[in-house]
Every structure is written in structure tokens, then in C-alpha cells.
GUKOLVO-650564 format. One record per atom (N, C-alpha, C, O): atom name; residue in one letter; x, y, z. Coordinates in steps of 0.2 Angstrom, whole numbers, plus 5000, padded with zeros to 4 digits. Layout:
atome	residu	u	v	w
CA	A	X	Y	Z
...
END
This chain:
atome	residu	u	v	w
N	X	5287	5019	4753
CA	X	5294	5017	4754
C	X	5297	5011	4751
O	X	5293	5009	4747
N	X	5303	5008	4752
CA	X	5306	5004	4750
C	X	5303	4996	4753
O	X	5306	4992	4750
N	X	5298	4995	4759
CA	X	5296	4991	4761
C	X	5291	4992	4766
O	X	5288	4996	4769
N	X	5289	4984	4764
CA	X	5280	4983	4766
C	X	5278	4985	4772
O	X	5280	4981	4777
N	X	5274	4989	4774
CA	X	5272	4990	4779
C	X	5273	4986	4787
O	X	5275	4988	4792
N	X	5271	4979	4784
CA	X	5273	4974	4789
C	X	5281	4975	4791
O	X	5282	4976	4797
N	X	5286	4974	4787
CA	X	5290	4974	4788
C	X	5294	4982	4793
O	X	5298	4982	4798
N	X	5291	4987	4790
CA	X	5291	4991	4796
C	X	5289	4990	4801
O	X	5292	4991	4806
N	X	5282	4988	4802
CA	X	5281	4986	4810
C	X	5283	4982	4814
O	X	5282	4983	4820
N	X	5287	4976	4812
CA	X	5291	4969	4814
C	X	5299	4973	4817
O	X	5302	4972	4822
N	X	5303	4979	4810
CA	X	5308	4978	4811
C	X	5307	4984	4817
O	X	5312	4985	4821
N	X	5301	4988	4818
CA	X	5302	4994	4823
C	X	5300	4988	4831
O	X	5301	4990	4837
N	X	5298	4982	4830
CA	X	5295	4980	4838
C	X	5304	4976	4840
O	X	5307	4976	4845
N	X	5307	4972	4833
CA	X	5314	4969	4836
C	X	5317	4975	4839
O	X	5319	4975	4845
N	X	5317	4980	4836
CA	X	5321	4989	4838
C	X	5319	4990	4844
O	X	5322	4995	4846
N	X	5316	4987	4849
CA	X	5310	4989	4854
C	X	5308	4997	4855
O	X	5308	5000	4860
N	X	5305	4997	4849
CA	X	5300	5003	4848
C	X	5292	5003	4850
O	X	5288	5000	4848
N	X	5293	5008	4857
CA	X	5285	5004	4860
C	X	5277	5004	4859
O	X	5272	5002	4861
N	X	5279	5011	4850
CA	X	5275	5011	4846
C	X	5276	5013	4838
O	X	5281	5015	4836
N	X	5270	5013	4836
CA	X	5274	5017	4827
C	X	5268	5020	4824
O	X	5262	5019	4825
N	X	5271	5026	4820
CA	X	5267	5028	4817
C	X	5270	5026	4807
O	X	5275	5027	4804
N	X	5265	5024	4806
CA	X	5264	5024	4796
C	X	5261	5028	4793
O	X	5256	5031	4795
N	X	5264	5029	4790
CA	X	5262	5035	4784
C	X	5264	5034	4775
O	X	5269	5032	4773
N	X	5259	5035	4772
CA	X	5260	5035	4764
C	X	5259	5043	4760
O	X	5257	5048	4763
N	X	5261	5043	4755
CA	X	5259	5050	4753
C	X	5251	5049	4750
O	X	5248	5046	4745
N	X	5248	5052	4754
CA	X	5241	5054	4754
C	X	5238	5047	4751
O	X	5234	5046	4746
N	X	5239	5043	4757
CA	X	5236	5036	4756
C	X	5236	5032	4762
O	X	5240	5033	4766
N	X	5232	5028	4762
CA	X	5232	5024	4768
C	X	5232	5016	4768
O	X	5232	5011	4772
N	X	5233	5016	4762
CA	X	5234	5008	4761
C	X	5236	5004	4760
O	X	5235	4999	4756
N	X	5242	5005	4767
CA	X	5245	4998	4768
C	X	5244	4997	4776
O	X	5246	4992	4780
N	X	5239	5002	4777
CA	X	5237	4998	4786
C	X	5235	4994	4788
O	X	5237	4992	4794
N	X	5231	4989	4783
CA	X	5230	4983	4785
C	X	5233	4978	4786
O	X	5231	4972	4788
N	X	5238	4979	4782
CA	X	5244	4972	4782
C	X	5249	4975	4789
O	X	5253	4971	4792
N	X	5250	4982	4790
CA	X	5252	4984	4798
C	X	5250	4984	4804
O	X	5253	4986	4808
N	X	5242	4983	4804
CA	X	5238	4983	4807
C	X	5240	4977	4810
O	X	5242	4977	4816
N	X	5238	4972	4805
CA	X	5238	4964	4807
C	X	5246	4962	4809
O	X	5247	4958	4813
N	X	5249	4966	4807
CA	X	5257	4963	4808
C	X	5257	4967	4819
O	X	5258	4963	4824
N	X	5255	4973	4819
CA	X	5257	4975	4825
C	X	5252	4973	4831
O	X	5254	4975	4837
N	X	5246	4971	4829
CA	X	5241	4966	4831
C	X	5244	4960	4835
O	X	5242	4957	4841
N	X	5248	4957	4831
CA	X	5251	4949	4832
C	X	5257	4951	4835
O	X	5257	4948	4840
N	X	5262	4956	4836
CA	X	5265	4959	4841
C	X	5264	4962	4846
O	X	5269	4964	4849
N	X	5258	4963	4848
CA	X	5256	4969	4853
C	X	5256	4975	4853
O	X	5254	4979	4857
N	X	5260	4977	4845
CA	X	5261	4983	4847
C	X	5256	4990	4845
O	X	5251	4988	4841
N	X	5256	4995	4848
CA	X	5251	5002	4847
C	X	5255	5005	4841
O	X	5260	5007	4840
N	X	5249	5005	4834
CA	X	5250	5006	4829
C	X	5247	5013	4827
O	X	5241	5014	4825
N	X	5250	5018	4827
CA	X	5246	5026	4823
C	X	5245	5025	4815
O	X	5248	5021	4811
N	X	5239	5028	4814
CA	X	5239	5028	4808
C	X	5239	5032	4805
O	X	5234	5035	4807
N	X	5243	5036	4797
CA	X	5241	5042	4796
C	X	5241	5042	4788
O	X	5239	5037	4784
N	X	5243	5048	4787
CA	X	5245	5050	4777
C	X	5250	5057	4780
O	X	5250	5061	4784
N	X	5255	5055	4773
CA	X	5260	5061	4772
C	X	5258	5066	4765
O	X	5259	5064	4760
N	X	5257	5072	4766
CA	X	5257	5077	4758
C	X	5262	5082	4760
O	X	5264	5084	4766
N	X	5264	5083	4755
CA	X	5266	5090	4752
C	X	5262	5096	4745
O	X	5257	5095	4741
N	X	5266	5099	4747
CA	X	5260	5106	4744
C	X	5266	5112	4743
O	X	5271	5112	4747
N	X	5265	5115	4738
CA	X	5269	5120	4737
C	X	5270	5126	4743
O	X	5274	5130	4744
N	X	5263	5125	4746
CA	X	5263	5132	4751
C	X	5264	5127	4757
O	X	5263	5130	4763
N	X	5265	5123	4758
CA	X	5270	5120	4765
C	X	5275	5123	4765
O	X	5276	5127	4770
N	X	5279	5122	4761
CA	X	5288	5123	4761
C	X	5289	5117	4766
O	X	5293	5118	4770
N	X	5285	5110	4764
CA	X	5290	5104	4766
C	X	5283	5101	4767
O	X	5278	5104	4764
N	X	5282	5096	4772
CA	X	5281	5090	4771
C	X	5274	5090	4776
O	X	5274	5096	4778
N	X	5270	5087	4778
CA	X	5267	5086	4783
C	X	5263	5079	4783
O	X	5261	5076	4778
N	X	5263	5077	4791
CA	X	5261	5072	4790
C	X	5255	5072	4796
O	X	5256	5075	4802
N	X	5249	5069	4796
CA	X	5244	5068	4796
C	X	5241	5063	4800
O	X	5240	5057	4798
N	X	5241	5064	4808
CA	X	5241	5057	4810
C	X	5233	5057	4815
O	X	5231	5061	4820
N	X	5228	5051	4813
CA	X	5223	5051	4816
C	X	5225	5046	4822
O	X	5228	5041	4822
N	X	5220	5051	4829
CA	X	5220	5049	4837
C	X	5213	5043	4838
O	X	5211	5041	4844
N	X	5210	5042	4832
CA	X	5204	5039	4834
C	X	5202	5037	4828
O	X	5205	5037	4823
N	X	5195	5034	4828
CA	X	5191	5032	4821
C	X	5190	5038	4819
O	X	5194	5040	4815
N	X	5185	5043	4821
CA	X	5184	5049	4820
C	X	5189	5051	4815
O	X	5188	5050	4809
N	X	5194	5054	4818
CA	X	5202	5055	4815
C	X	5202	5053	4811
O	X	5200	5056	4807
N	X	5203	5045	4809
CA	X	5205	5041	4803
C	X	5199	5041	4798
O	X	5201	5040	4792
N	X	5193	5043	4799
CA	X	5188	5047	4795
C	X	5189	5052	4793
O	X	5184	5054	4790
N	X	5193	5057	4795
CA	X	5194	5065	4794
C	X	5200	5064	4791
O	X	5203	5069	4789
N	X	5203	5060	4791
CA	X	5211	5056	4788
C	X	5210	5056	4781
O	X	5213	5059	4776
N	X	5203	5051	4780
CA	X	5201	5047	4775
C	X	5197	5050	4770
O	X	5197	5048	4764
N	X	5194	5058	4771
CA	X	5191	5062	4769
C	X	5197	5067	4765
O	X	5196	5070	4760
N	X	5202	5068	4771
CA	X	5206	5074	4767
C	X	5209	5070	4761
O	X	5209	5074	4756
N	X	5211	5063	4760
CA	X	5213	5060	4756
C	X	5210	5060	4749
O	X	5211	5061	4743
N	X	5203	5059	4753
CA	X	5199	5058	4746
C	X	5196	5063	4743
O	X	5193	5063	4737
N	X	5199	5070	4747
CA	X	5199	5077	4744
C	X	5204	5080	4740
O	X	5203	5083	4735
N	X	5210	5078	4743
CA	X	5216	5080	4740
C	X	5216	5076	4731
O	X	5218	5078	4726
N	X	5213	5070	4733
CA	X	5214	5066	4725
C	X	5208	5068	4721
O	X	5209	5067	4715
N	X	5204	5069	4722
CA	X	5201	5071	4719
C	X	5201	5077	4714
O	X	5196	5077	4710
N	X	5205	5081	4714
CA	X	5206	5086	4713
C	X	5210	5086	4707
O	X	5211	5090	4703
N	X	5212	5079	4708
CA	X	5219	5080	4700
C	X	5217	5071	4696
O	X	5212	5067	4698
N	X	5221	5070	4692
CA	X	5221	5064	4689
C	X	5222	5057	4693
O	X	5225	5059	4698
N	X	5221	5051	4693
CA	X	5221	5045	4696
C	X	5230	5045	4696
O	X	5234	5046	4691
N	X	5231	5043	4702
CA	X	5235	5043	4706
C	X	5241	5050	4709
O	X	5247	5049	4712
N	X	5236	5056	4707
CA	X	5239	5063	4709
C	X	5237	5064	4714
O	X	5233	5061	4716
N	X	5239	5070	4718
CA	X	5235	5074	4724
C	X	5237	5081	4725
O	X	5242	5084	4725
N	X	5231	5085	4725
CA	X	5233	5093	4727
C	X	5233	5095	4736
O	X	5227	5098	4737
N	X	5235	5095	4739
CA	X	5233	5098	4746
C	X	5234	5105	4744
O	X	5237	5107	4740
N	X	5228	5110	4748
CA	X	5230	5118	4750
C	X	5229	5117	4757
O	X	5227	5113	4760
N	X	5232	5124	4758
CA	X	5232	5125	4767
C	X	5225	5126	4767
O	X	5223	5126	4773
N	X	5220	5128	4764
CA	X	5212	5127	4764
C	X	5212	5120	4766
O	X	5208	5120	4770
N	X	5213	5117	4766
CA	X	5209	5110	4766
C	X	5213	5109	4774
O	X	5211	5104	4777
N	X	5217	5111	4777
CA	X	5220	5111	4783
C	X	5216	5115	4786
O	X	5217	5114	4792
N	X	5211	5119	4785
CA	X	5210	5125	4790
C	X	5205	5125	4794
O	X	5204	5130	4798
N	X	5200	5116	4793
CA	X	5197	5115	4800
C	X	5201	5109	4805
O	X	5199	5105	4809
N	X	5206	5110	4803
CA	X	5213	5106	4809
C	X	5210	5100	4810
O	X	5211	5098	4816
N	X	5207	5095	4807
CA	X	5204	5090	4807
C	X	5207	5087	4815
O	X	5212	5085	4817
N	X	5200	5090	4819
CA	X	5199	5090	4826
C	X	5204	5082	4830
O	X	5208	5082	4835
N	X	5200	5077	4824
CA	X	5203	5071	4830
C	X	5209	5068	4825
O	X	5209	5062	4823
N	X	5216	5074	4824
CA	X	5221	5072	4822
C	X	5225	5075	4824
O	X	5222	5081	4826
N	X	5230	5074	4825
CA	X	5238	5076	4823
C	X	5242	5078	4819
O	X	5242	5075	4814
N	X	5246	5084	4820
CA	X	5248	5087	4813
C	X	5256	5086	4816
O	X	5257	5087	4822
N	X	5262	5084	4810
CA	X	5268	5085	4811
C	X	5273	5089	4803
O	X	5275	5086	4798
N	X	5274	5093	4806
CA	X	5276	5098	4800
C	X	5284	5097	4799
O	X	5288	5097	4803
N	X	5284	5096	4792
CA	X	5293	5095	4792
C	X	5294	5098	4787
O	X	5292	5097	4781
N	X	5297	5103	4791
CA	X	5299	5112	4787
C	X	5306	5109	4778
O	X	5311	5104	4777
N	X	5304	5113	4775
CA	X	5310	5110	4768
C	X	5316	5116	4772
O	X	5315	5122	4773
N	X	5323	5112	4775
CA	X	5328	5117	4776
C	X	5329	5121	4772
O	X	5332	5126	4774
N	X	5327	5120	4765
CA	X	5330	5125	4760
C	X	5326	5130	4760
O	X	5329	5135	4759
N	X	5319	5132	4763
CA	X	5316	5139	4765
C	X	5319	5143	4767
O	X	5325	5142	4767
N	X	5316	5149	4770
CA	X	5316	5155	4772
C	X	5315	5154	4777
O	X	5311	5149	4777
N	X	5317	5157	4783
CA	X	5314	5156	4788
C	X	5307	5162	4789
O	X	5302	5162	4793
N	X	5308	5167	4784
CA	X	5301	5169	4783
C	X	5296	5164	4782
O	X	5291	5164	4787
N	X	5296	5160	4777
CA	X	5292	5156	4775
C	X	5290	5150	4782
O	X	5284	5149	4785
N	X	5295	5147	4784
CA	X	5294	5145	4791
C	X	5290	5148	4796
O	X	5286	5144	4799
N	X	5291	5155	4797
CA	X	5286	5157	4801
C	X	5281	5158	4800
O	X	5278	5160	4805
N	X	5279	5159	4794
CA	X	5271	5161	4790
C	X	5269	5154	4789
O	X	5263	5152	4792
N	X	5271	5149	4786
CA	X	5269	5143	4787
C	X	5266	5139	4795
O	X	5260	5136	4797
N	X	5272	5140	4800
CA	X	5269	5139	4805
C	X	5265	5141	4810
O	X	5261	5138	4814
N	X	5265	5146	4808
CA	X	5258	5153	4811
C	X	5251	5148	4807
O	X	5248	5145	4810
N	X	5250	5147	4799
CA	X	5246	5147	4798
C	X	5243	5140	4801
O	X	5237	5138	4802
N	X	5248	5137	4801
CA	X	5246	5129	4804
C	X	5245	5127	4812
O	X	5242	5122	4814
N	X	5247	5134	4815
CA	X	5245	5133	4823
C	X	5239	5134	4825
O	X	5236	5131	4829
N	X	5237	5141	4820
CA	X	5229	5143	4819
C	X	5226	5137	4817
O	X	5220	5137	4820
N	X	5227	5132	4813
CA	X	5221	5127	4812
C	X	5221	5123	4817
O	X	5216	5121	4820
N	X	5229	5119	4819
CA	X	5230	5113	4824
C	X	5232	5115	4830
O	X	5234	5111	4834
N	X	5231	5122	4832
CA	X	5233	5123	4840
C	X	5237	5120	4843
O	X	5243	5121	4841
N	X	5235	5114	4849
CA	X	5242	5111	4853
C	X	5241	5104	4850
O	X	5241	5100	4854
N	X	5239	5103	4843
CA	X	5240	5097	4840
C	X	5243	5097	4836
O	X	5241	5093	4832
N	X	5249	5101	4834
CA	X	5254	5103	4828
C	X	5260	5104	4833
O	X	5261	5107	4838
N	X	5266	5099	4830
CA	X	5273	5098	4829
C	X	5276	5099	4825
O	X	5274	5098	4819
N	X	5283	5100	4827
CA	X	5287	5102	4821
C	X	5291	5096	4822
O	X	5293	5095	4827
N	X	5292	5093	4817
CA	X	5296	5087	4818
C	X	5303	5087	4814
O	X	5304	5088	4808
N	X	5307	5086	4818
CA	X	5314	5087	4816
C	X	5316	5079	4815
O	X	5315	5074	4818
N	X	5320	5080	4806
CA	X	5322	5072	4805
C	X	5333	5075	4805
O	X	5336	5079	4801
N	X	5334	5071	4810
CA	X	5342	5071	4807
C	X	5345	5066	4801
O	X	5343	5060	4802
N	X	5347	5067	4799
CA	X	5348	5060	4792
C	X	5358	5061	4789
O	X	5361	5062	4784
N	X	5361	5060	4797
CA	X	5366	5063	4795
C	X	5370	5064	4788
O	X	5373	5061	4784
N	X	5368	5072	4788
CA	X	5370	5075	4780
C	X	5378	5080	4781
O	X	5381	5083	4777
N	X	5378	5081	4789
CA	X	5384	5086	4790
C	X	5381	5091	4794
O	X	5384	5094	4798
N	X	5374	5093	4793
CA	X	5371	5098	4792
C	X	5366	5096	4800
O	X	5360	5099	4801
N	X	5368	5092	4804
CA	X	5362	5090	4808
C	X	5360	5096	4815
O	X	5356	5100	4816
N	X	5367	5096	4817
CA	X	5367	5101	4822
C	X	5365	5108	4821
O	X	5360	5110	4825
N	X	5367	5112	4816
CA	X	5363	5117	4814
C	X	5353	5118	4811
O	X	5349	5123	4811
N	X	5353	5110	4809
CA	X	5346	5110	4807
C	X	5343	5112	4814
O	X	5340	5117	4815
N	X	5345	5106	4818
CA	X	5341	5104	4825
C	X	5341	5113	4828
O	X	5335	5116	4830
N	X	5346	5115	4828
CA	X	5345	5124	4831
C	X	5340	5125	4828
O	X	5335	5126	4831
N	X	5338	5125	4822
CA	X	5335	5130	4817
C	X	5328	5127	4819
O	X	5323	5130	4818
N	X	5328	5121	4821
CA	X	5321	5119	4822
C	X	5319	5120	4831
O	X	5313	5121	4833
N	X	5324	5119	4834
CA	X	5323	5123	4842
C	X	5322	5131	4842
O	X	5319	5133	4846
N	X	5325	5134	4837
CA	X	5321	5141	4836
C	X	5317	5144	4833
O	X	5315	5150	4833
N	X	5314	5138	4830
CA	X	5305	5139	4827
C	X	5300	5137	4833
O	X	5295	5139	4834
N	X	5303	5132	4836
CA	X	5299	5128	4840
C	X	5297	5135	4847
O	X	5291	5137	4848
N	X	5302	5138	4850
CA	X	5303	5142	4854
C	X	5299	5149	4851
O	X	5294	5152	4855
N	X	5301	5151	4846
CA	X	5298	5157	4843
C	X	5290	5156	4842
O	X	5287	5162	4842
N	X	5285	5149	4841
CA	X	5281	5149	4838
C	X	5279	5145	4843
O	X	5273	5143	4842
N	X	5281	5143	4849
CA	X	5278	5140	4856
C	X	5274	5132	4852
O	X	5268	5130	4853
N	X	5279	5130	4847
CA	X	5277	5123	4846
C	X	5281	5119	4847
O	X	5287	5122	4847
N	X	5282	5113	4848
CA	X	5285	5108	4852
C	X	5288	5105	4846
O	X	5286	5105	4840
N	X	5295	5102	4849
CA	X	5299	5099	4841
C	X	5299	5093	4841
O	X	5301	5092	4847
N	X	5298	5088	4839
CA	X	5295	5079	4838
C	X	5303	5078	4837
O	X	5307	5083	4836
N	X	5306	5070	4836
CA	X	5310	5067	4833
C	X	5306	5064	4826
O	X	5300	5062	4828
N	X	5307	5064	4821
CA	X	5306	5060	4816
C	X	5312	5056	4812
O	X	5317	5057	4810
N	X	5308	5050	4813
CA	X	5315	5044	4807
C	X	5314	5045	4801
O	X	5319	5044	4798
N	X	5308	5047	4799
CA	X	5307	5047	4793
C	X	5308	5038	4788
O	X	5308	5037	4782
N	X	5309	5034	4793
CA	X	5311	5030	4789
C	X	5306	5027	4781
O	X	5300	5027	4781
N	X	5309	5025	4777
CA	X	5306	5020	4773
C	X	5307	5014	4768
O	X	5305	5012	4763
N	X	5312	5011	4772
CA	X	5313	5005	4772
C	X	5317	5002	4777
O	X	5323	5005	4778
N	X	5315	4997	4781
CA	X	5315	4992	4787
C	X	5323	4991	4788
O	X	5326	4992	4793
N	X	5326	4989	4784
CA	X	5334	4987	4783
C	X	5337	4993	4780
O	X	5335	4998	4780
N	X	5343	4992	4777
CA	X	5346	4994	4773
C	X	5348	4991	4766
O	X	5352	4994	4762
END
């Protein structure tokens, strides 16, 4: 994003946000500067990674519930990059398909799909995360939000997965 880690966990605790979750694209390495920042504020820090992948049809994001988790976290990382050149990354829905037990999965569908692809994506992702997969909906008002939100209440209903809010933020200010 557009700002340091820290600064997302400072401007999320002024926000009185009672926790946060960070995410990079298929990286983990600005936790320890939000670590320490929401350490010094008290606040409950999630930690994760965000990929994409052609066979997603949008985004996911990857959030470890434990040390475990952030070792199943740190694993998928160092799998997905390994795969391509320094500073690339390939995820497949294979590397998704032991649902890496002590995480969280939050899927954010690309609006521009099919809802074919939505349901085949989602199917394949509940099979690996069971009731640790969310679909998370970001509104970002584009005109478009109302009808998004339906379209993600009737995935969620159809596919008996629960719809998150997502900020999606990536920088603190404006």
C-alpha cells in the first residue's frame, strides 16, 4: 500500500478499531513494525498475506489464527515465490487445497466474473476452508455498491458462506 504498516495500525486504533488485520501481496514483511506499533497501543493485530491467481477470479486473503497459522502462512509464501523469479509469485488453487488448518481464508470475488466462475471458485474454496472461508465484500463507492453487496449476499446465501466487510485499505490518510 501507500503507507507503513505502522501507520495503518496507529490511524486504525485513533478510528477506534478494536482490531486489525495486515496483509501484503504474498508477504509478510511489515509485521514487525505493526506488530510493535499495536503492541504500544494495545491493540489485537491479525496477521496475514494477500494473492491472486488467474483461477481465483479476484483476490484472496490469508489470515493466520495462531503461530501454527503464521507458519502455514509463511510456507504458502515461500511456495508461491519460489515458483517464479525474485520478487514474483504463482499461487494455484493446489496449494489452497490442505486449507491451511490454522488460517482464515477471505475471498474477494473480481465483480467483473461470471457468476459461473463465482460458484465454481467458491465451491472449490469451501472444500479446502470449510467454515473458515468468507467472502468479503469491499464497497469503494464506485456507483456500483448496492448492487455489488446483493451479488455478494447471494453468493454468500447460495454457497452458505458468511459475507465479511472489507476496507481494503492501503493507505492511512488520504
Amino acid at each position: 500500500g501507500a503507507s507503513h504498516p505502522a501507520e495503518l495500525v496507529e490511524r486504525a486504533h485513533a478510528l477506534g478499531y478494536q482490531a486489525l488485520a495486515i496483509t501484503d501481496e504474498s508477504s509478510v514483511a511489515g509485521v514487525v513494525q505493526a506488530h510493535a506499533m499495536a503492541k504500544s497501543l494495545g491493540m489485537p493485530l491479525i496477521i496475514g498475506a494477500q494473492f491472486t491467481a488467474p483461477e481465483l477470479h479476484g483476490r484472496m486473503a490469508i489470515l493466520a489464527t495462531s503461530r501454527q497459522g503464521y507458519a502455514q502462512l509463511g510456507h504458502l509464501i515461500t511456495q508461491t515465490r519460489r515458483r517464479e523469479a525474485k520478487g514474483h509469485y504463482r499461487l494455484t488453487m493446489a496449494d489452497l487445497e490442505s486449507g491451511l488448518p490454522d488460517c482464515l481464508a477471505l475471498w474477494m470475488p473480481d465483480p467483473q466474473a461470471s457468476t459461473v466462475c463465482h460458484h465454481q471458485v467458491v465451491q472449490r474454496l469451501k472444500h479446502a476452508f470449510a467454515d473458515r472461508l468468507f467472502l468479503a465484500c469491499t464497497l469503494l463507492l464506485r456507483g456500483h455498491d448496492a448492487l455489488w453487496r446483493e451479488q455478494m449476499q447471494a453468493l454468500g446465501a447460495w454457497s452458505r458462506v458468511p459475507v465479511t466487510a472489507s476496507s481494503d485499505a492501503v493507505m492511512h490518510v488520504r
